[in-house]
DSSP file (Angstrom, degrees, kcal/mol; ACC not computed):
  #  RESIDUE AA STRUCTURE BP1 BP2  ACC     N-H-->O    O-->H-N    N-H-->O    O-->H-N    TCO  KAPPA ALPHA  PHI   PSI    X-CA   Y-CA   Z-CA
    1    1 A X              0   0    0      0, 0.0     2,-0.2     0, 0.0   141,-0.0   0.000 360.0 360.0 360.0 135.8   22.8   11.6  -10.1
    2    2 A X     >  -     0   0    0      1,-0.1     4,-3.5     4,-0.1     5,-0.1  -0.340 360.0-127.0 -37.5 115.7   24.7    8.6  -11.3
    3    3 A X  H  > S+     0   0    0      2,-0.2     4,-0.9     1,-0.2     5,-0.2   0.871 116.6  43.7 -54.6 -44.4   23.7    7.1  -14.9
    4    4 A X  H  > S+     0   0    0      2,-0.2     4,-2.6     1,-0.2     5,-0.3   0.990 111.5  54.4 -59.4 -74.1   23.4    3.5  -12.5
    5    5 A X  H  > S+     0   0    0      2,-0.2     4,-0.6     3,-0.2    -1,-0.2   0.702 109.9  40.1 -20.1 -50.3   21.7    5.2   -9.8
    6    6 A X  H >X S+     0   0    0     -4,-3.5     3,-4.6     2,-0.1     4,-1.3   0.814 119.0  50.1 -77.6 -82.2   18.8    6.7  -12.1
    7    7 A X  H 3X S+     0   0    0     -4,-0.9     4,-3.0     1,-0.3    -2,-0.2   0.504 113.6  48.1 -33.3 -44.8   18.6    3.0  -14.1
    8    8 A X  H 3< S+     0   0    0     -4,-2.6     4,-0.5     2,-0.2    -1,-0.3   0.653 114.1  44.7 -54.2 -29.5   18.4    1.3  -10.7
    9    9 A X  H <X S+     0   0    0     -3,-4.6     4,-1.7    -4,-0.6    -2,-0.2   0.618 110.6  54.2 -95.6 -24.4   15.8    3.6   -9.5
   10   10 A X  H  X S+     0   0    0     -4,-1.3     4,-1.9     2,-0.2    -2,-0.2   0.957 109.1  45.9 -61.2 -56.4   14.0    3.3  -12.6
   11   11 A X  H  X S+     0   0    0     -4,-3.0     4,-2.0    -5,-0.3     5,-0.2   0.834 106.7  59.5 -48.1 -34.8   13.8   -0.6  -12.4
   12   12 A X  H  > S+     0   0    0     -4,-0.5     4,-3.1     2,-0.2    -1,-0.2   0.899 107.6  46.0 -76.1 -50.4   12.8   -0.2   -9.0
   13   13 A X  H  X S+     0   0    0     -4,-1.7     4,-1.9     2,-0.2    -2,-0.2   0.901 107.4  57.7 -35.9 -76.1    9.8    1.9  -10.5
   14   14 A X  H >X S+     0   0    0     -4,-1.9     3,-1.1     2,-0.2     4,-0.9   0.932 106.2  44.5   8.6-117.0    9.1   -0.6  -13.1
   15   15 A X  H 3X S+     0   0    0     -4,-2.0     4,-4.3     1,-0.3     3,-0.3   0.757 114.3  56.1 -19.7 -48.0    8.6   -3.8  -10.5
   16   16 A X  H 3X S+     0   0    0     -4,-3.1     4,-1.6     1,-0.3     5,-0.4   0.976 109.5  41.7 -54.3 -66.7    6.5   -1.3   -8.6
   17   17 A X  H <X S+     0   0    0     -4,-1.9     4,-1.0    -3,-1.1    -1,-0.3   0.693 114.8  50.8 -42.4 -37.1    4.3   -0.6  -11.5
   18   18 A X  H >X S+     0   0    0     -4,-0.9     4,-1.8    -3,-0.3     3,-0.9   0.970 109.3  49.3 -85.8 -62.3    4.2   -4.2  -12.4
   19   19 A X  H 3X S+     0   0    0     -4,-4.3     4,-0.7     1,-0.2    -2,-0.3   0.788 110.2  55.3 -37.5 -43.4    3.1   -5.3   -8.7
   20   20 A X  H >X S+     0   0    0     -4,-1.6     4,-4.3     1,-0.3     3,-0.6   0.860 106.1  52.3 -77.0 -43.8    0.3   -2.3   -9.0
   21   21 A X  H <X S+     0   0    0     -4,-1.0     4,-4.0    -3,-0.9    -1,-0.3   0.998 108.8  47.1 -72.0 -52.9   -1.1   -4.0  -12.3
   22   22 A X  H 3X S+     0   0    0     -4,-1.8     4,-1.1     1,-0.2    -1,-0.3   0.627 113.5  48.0 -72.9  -2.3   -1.5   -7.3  -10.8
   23   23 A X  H <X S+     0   0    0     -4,-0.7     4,-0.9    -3,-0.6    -1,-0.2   0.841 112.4  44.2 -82.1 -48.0   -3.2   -5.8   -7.7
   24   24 A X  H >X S+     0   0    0     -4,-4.3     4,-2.8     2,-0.2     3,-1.6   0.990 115.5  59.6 -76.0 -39.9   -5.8   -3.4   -9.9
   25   25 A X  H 3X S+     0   0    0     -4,-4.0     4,-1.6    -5,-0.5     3,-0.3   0.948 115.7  37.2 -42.0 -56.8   -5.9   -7.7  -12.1
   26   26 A X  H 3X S+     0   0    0     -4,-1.1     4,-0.8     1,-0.2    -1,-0.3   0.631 122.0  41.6 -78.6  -9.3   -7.1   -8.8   -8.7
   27   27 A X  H <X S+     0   0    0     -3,-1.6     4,-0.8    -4,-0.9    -1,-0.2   0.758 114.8  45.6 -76.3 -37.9   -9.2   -6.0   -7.8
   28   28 A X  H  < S+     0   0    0     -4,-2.8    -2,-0.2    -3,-0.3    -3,-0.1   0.562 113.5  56.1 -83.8  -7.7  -11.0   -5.2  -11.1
   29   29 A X  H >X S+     0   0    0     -4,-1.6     3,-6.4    -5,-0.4     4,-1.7   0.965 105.7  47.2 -89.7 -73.3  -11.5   -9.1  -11.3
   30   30 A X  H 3< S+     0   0    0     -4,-0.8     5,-0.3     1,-0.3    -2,-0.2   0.740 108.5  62.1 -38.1 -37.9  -13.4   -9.4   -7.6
   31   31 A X  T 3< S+     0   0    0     -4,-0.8    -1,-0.3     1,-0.2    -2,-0.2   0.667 112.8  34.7 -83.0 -12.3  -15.5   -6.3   -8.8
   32   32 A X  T <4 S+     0   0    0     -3,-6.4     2,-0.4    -4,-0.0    -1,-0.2   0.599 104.7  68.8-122.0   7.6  -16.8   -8.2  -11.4
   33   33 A X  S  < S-     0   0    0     -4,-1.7     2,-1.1     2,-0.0    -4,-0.0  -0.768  73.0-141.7 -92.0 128.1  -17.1  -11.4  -10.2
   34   34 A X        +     0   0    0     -2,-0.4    -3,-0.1     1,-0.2    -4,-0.0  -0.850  51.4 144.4-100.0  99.8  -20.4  -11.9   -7.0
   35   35 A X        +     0   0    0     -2,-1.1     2,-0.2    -5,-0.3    -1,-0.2   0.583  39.3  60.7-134.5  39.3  -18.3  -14.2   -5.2
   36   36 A X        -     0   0    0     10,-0.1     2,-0.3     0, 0.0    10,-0.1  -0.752  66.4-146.2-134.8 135.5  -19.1  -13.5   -1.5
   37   37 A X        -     0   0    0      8,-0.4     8,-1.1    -2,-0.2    -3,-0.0  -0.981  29.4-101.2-122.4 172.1  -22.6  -13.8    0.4
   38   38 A X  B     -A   44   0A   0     -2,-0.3     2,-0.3     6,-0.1     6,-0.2  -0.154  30.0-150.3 -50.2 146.4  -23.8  -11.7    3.1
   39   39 A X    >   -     0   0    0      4,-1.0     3,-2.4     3,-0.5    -1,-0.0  -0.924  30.4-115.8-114.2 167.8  -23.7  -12.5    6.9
   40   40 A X  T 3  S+     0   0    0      1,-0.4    -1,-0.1    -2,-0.3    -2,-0.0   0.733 114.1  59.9 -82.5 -27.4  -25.8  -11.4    9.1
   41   41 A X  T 3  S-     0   0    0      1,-0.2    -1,-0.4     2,-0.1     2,-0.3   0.747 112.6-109.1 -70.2  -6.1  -23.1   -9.5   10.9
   42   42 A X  S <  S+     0   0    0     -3,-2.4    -3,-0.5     1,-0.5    -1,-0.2  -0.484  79.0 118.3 103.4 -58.1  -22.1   -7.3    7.8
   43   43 A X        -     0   0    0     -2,-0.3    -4,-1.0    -5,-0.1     2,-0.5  -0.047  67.2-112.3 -47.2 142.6  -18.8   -8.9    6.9
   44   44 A X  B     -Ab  38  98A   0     53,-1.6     2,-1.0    -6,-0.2    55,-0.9  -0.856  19.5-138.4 -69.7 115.0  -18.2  -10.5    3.9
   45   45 A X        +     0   0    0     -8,-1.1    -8,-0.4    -2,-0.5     2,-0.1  -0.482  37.0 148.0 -79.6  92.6  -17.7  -13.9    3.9
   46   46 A X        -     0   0    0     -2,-1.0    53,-0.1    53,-0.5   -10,-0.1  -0.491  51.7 -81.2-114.2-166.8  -14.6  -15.5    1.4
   47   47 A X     >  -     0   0    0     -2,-0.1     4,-2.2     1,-0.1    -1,-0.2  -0.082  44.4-100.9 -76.8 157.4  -12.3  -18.5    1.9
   48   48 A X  H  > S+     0   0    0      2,-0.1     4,-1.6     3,-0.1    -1,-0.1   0.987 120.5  52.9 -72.6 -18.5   -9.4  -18.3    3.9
   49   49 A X  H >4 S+     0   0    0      1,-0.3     3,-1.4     2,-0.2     4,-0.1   0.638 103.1  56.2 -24.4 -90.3   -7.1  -17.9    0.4
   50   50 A X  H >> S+     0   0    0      1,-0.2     3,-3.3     2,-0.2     4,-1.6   0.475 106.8  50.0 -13.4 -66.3   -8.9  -15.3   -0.6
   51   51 A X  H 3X S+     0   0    0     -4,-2.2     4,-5.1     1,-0.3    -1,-0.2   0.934 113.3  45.4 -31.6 -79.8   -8.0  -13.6    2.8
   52   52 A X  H <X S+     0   0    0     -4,-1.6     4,-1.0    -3,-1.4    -1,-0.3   0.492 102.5  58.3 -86.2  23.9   -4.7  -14.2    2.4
   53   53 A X  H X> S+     0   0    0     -3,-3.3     4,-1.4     2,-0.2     3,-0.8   0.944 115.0  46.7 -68.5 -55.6   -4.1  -13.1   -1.2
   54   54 A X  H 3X S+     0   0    0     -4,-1.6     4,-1.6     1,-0.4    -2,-0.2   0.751 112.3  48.1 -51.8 -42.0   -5.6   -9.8    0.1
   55   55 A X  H >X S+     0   0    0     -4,-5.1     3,-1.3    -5,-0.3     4,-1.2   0.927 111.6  44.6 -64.5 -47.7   -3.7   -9.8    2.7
   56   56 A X  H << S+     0   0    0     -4,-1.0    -2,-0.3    -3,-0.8    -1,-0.2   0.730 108.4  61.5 -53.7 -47.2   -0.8  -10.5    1.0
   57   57 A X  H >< S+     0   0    0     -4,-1.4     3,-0.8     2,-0.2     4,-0.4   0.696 104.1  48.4 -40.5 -52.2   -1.9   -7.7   -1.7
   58   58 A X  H XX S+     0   0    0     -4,-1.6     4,-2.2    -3,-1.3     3,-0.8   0.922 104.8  62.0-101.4 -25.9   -1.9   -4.6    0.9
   59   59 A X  T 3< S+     0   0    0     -4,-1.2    -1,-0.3     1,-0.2    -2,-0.2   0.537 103.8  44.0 -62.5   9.5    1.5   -5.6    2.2
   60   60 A X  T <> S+     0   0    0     -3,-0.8     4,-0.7     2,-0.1    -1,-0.2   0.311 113.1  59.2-102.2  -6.8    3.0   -5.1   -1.0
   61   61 A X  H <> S+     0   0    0     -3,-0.8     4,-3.3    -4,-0.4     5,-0.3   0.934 109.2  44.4 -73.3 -37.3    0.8   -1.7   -0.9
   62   62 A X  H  < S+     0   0    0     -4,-2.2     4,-0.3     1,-0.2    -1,-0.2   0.528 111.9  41.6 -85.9   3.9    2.4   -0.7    1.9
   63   63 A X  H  > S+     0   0    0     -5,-0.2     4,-2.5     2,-0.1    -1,-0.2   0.516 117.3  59.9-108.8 -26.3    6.3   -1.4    1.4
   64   64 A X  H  X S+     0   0    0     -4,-0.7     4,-1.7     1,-0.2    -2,-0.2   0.997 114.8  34.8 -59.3 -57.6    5.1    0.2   -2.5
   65   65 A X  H  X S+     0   0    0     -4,-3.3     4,-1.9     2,-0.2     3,-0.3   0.864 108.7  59.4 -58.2 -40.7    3.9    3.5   -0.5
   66   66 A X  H  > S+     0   0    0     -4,-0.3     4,-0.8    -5,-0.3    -1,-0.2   0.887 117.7  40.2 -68.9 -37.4    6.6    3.6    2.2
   67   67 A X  H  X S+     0   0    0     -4,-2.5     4,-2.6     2,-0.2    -2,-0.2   0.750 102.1  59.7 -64.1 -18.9    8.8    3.9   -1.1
   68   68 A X  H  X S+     0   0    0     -4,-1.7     4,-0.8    -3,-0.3    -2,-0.2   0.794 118.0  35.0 -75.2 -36.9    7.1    5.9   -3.0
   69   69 A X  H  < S+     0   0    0     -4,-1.9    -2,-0.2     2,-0.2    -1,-0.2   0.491 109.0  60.8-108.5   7.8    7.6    8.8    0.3
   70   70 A X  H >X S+     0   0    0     -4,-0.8     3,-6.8    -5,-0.1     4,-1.1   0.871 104.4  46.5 -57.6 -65.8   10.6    7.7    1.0
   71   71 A X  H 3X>S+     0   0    0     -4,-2.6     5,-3.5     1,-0.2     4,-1.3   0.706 116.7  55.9 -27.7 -35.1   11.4    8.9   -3.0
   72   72 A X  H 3<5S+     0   0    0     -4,-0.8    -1,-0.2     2,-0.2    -3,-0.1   0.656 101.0  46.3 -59.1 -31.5    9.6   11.9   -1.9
   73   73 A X  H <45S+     0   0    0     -3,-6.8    -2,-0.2     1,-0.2    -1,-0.2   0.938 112.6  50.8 -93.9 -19.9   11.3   12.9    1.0
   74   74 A X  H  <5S-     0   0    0     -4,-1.1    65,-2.6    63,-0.2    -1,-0.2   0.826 119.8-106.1 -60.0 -50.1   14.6   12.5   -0.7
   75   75 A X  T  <5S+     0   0    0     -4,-1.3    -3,-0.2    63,-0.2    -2,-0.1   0.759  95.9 110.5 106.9  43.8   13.3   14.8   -4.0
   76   76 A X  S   <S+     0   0    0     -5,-3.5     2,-0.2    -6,-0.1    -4,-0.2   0.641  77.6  50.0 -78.3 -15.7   13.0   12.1   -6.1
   77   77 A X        -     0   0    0     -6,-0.7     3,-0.1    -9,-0.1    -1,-0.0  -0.846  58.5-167.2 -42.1  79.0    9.2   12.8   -5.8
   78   78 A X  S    S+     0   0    0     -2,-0.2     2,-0.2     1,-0.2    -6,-0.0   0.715  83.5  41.6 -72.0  -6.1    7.6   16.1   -6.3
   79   79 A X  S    S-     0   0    0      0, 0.0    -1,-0.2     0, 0.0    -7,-0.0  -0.934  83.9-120.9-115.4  89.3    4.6   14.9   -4.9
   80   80 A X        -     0   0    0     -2,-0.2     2,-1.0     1,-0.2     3,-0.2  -0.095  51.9-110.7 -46.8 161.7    3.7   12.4   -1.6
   81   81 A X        +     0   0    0    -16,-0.2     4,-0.3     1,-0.2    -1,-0.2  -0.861  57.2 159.6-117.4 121.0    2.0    9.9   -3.4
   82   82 A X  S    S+     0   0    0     -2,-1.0    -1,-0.2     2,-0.2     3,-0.2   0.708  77.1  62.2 -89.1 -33.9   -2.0   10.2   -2.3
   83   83 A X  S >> S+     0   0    0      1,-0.3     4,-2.0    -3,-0.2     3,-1.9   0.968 108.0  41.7 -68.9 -56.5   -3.1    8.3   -5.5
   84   84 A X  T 34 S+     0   0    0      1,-0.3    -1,-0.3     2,-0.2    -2,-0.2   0.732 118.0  45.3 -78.7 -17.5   -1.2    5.3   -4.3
   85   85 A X  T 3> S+     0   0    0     -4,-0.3     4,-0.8     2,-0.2    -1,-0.3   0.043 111.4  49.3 -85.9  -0.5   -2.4    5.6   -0.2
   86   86 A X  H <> S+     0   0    0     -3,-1.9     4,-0.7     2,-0.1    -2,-0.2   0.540 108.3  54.7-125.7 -11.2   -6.0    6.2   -0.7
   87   87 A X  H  X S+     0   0    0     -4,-2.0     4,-1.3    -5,-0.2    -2,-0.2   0.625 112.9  43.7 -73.4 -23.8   -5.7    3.0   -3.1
   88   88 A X  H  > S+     0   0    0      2,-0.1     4,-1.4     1,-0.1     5,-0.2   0.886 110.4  58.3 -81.6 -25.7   -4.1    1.2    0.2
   89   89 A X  H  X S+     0   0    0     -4,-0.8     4,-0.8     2,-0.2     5,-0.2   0.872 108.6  44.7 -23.4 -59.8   -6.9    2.9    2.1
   90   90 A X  H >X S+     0   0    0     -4,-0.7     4,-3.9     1,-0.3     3,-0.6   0.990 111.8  45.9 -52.7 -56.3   -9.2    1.1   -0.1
   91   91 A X  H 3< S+     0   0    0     -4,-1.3    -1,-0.3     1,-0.3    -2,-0.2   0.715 114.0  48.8 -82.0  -0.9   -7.9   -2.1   -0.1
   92   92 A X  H 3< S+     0   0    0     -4,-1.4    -1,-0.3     2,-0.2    -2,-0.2   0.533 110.7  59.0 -78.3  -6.9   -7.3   -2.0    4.0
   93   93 A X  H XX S+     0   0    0     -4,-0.8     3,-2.2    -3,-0.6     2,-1.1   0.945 112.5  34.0-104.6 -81.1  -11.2   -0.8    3.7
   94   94 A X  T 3< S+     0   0    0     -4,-3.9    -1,-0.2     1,-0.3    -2,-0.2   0.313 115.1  59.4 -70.8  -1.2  -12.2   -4.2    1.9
   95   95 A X  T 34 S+     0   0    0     -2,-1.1    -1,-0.3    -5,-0.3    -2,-0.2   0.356 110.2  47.1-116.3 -12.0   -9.4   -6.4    4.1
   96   96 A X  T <4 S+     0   0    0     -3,-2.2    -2,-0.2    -4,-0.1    -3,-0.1   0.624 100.3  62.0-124.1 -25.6  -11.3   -5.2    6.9
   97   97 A X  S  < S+     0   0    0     -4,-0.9   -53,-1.6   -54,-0.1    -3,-0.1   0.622  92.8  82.2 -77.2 -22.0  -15.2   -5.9    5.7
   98   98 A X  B    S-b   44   0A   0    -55,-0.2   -53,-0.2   -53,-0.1     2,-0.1  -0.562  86.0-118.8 -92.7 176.9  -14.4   -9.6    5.5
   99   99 A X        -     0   0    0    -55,-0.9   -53,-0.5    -2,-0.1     2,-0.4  -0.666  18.6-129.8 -95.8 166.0  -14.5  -11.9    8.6
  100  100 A X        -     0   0    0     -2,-0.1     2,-0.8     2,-0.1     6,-0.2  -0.999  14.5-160.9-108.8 120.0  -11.4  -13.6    9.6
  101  101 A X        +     0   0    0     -2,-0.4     2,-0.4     4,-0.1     3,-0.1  -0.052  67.2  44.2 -83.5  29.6  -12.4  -17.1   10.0
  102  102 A X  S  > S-     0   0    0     -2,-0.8     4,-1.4     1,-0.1    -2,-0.1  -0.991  79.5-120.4-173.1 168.6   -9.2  -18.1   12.3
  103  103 A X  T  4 S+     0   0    0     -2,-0.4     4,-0.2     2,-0.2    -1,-0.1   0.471 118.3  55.9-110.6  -2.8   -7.7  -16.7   14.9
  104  104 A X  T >> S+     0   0    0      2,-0.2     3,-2.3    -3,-0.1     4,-0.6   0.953 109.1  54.7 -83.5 -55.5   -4.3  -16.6   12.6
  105  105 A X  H >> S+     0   0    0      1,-0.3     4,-3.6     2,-0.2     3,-1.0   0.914 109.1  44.1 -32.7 -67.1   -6.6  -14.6   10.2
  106  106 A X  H 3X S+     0   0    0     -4,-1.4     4,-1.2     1,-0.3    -1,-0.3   0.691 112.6  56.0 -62.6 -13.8   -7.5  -12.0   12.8
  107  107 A X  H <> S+     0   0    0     -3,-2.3     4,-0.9    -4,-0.2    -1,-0.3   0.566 110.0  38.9-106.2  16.5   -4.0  -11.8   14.0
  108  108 A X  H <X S+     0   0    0     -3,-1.0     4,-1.5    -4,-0.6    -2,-0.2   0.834 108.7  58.2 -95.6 -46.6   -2.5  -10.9   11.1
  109  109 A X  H >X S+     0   0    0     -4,-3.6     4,-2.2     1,-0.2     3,-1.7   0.995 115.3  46.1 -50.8 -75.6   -5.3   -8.5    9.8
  110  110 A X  H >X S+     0   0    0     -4,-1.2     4,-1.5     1,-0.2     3,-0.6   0.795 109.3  51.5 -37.1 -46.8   -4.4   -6.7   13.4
  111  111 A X  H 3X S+     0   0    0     -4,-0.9     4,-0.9     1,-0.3    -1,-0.2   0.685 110.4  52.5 -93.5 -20.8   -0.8   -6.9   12.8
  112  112 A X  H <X S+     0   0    0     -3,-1.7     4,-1.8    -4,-1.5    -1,-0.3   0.790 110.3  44.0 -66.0 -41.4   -1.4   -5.2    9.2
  113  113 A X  H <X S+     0   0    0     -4,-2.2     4,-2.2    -3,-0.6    -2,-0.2   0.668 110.2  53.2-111.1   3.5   -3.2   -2.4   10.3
  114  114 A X  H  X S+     0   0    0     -4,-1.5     4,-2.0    -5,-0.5    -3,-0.2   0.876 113.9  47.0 -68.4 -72.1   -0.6   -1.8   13.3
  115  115 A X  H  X S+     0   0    0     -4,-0.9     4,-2.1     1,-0.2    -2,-0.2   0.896 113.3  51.1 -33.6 -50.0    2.4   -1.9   10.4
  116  116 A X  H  X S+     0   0    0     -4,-1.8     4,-3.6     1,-0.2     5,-0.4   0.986 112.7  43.1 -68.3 -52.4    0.0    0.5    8.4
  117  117 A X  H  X S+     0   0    0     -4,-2.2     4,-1.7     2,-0.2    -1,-0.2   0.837 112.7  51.9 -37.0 -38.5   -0.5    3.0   11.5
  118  118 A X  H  X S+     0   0    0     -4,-2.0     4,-2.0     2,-0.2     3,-0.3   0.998 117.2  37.4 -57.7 -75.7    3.2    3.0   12.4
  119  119 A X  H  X S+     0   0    0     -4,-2.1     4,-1.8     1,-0.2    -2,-0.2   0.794 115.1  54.5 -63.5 -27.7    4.3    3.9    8.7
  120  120 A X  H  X S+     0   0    0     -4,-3.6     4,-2.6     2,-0.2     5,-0.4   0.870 109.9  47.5 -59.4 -38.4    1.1    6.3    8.3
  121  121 A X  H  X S+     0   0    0     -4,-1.7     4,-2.7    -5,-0.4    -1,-0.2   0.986 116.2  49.9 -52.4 -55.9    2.5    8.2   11.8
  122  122 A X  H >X S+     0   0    0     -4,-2.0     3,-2.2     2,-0.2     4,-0.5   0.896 112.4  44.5 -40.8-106.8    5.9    8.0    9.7
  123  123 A X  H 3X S+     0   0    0     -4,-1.8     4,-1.1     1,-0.3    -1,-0.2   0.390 111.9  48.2 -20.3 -44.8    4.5    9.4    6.7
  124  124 A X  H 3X S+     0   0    0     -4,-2.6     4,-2.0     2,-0.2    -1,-0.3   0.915 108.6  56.7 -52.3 -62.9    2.6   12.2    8.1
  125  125 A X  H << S+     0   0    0     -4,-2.7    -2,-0.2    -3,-2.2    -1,-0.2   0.705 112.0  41.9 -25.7 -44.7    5.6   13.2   10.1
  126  126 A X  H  X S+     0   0    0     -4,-0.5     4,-2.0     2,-0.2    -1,-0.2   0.686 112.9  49.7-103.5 -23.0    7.8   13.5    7.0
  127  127 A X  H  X S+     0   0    0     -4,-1.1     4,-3.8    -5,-0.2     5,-0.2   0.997 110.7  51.2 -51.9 -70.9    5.4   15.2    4.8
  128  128 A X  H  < S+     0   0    0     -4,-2.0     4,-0.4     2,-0.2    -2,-0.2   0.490 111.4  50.6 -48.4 -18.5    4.8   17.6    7.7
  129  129 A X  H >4>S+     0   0    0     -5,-0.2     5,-2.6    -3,-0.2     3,-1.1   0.843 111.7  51.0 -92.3 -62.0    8.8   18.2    7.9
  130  130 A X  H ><5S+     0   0    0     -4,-2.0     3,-0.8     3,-0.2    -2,-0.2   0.786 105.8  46.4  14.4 -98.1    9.0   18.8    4.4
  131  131 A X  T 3<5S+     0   0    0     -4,-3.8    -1,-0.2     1,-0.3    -3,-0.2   0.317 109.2  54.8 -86.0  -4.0    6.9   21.0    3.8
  132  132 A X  T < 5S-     0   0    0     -3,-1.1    -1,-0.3    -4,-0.4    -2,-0.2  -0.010 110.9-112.6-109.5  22.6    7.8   23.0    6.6
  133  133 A X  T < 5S+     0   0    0     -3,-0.8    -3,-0.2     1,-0.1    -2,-0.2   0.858  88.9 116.2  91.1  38.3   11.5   23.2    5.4
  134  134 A X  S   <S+     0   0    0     -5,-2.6    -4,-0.2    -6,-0.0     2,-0.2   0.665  79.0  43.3-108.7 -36.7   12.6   21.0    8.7
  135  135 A X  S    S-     0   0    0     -9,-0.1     2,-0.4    -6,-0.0   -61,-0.0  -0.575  85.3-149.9 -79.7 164.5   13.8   18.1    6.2
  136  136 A X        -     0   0    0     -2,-0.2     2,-1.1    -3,-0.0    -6,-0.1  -0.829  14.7-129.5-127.9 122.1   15.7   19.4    3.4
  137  137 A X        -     0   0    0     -2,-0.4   -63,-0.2     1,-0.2   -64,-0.0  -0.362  23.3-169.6 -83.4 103.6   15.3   17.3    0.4
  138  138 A X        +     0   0    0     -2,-1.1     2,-0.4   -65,-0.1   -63,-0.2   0.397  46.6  95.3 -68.8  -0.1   18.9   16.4   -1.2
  139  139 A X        -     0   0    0    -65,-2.6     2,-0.4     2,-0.0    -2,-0.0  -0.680  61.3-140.4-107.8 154.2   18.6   14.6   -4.8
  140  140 A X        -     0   0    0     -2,-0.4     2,-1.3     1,-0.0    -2,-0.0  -0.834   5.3-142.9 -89.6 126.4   18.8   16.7   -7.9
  141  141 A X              0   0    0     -2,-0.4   -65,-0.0     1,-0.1    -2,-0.0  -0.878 360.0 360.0-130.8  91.6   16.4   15.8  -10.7
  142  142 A X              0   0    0     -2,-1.3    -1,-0.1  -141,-0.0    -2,-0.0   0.315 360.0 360.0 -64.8 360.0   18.9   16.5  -14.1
């Protein structure tokens, strides 16, 4: 691998890592903050922002993850990365307990967790190729 190549994938890393810290700021912040009340349907009720920070927040989980197993299937990866998908899990789990006050809200939340099926179909797929020798994973880790 190219001394640019790794330094490019390395930055790449980097940014990733820095987006991840400002998701767990906004996560670990809401956990400790009551700023929701109940409704009688179960959903939690927050502003639309709120909505769409969150929202905004698992689409950068999900182009983070779809890189993280892309790097995987390539063998930059030794691992799929589970840690970082059951943390998009989560926050689609919590994206999905609030109402959507708007009908722009509700279509976007749908159009989030279509994008998340699609790439999860993806993901599965390539794992599954993998690991049964059908892909063959070409980068060299000097």
């Amino acid at each position: 691998m190219s001394e640019r190549k790794f330094k490019d994938i390395q930055k790449q890393r980097e940014e990733e890592d820095d987006k991840e810290r400002e998701i767990q700021k906004v996560l670990n912040r809401d956990r400790g903050e009551n700023k929701f009340v109940q409704a009688d349907s179960a959903q939690t009720i927050y502003s639309a922002e709120e909505f769409q920070n969150r929202a905004k927040d698992v689409e950068i989980l999900i182009h983070q993850v779809d890189n993280l197993y892309r790097q995987y299937m390539v063998g930059l990866e030794l691992r799929p990365p589970i840690e970082k998908r059951a943390a998009l899990d989560t926050a689609l789990a919590r994206l999905d307990a609030m109402a959507k006050a708007t009908p722009a809200a509700k279509f976007r939340y749908n159009a989030l967790i279509s994008r998340f099926r699609t790439y999860l179909d993806r993901w599965e797929r390539l794992v599954k190729d993998v690991e049964s020798g059908k892909i063959k994973r070409t980068a060299r880790r000097d």
